[in-house]
MITORGU-905298 format. One record per atom (N, C-alpha, C, CB): residue in one letter; x, y, z. Coordinates in steps of 0.1 Angstrom, whole numbers, plus 2048, in hexadecimal, padded with zeros to 3 digits. Glycine has a CB too. Layout:
<rs>
AXYZ...
</rs>
This chain:
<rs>
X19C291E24X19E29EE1FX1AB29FE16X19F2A8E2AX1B529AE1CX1C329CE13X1C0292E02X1D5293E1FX1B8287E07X1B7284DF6X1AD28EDEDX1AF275DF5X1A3297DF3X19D29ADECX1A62A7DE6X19029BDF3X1AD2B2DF1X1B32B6DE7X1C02B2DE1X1B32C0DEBX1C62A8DE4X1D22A2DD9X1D02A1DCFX1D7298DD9X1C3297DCAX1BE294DC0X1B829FDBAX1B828BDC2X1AE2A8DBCX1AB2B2DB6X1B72BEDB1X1A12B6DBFX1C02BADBAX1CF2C4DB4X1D62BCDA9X1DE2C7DC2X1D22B1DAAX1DB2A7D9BX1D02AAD93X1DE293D9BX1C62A9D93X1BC2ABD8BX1BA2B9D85X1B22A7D93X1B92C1D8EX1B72CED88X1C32D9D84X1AF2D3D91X1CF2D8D8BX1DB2E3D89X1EB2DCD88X1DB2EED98X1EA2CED88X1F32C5D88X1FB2D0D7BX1EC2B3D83X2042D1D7AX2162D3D7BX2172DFD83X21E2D6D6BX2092E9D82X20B2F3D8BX20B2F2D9AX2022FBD87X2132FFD9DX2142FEDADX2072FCDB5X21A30ADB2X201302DB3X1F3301DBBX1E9303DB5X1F230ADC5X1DC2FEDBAX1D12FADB6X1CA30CDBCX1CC2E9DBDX1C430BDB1X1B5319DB7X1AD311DB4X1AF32ADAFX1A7311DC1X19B30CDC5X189310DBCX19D313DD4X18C31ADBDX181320DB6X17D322DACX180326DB6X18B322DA5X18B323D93X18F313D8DX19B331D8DX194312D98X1972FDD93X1A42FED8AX1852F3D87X1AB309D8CX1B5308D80X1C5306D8DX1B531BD73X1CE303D87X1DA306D8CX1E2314D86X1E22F9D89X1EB317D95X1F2321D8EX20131ED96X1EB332D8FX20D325D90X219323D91X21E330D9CX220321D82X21B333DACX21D33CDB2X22C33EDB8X21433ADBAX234330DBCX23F331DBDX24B32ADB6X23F330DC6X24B329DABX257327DA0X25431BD99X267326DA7X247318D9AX24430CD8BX24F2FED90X24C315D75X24A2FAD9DX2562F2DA1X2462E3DA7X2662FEDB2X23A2E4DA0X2352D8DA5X2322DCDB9X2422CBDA1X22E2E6DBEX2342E8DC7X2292DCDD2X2372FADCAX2202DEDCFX2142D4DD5X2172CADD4X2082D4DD0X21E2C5DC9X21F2B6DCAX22D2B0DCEX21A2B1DBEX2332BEDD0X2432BADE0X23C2BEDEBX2562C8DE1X2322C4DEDX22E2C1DFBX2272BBDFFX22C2C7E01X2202B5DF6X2192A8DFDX21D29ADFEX20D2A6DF8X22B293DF4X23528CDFAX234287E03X23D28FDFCX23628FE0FX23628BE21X22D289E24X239291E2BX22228BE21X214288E29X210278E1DX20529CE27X213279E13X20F26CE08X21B25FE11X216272DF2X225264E16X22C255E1EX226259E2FX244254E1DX226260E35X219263E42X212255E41X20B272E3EX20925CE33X1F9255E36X1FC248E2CX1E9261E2FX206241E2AX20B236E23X20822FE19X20C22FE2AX20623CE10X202238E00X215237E00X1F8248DF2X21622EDFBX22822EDF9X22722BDE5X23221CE06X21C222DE2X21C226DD4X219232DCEX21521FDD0X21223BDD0X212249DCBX21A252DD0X20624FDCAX22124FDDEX230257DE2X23D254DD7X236250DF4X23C244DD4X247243DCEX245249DBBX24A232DD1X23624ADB8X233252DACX239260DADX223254DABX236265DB8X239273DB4X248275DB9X22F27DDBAX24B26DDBDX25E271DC0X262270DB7X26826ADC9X25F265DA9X262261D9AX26026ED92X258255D94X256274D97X250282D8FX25C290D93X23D286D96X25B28FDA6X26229DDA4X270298DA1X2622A8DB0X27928DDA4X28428CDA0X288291D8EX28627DDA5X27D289D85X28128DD77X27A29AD74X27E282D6DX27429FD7CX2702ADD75X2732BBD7AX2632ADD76X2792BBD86X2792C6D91X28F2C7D8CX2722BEDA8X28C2D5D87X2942D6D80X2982E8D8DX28F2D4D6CX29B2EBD97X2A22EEDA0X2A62FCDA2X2AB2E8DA0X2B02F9D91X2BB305D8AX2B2311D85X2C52FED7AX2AE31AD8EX2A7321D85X2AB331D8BX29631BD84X2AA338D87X2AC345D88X2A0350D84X2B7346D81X29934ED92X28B356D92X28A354DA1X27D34FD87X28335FDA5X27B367DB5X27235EDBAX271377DB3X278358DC2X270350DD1X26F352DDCX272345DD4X265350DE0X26334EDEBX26B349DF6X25A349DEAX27434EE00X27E344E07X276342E0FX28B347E0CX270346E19X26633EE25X25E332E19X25834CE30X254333E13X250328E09X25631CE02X24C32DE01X264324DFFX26C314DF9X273312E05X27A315DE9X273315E0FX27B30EE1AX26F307E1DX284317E27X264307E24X2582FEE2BX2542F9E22X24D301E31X2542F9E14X24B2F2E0EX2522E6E01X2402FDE08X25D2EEDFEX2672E4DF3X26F2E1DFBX26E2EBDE5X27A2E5E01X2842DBE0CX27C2D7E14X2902E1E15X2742DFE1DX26A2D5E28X26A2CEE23X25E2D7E2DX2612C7E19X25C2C0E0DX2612B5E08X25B2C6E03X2712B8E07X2782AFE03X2812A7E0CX27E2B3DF9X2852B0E19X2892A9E23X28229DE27X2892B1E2CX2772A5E2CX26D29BE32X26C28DE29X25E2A3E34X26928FE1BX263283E13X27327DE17X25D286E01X27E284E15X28C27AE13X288271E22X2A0285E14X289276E2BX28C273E38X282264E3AX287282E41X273269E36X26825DE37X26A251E29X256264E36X270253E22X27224BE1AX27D241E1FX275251E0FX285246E2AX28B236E2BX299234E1FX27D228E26X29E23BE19X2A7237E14X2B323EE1AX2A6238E07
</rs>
């Protein structure tokens, strides 16, 4: 199940935050920050794809740009972008 929707979220709404399901499009709900693909990080070294973990840490490191000044979600960027990035730091081993 997690490949089907990973890949259908690269596939279908990739830079956007999340995938709609229904319309097959992506949209940018909490700050255009990739947010699906910082949270699936941890579950991509989990389930020990470590080559497409180490893809997308290449991705949010040069693209996830932080500095921004616009309305978020704090319960959502705390579980899902720090959750997100803790966790990936933590299982990565460095």
């Amino acid at each position: 199940m997690f490949h089907h929707a990973y890949n259908s979220y690269l596939e279908y709404a990739y830079p956007y935050d999340e995938l709609r399901p229904l319309s097959c499009d992506g949209v940018d709900t909490w700050g255009s920050y990739s947010l699906t693909l910082i949270d699936a990080l941890d579950t991509l070294a989990v389930m020990g794809n470590y080559t497409e973990f180490q893809r997308v840490v290449e991705i949010v490191t040069s693209r996830a740009n932080f500095d921004a000044n616009i309305n978020v979600s704090v319960f959502e960027t705390n579980i899902r972008i720090i959750g997100g990035l803790l966790s990936a730091h933590l299982l990565s081993h460095r």
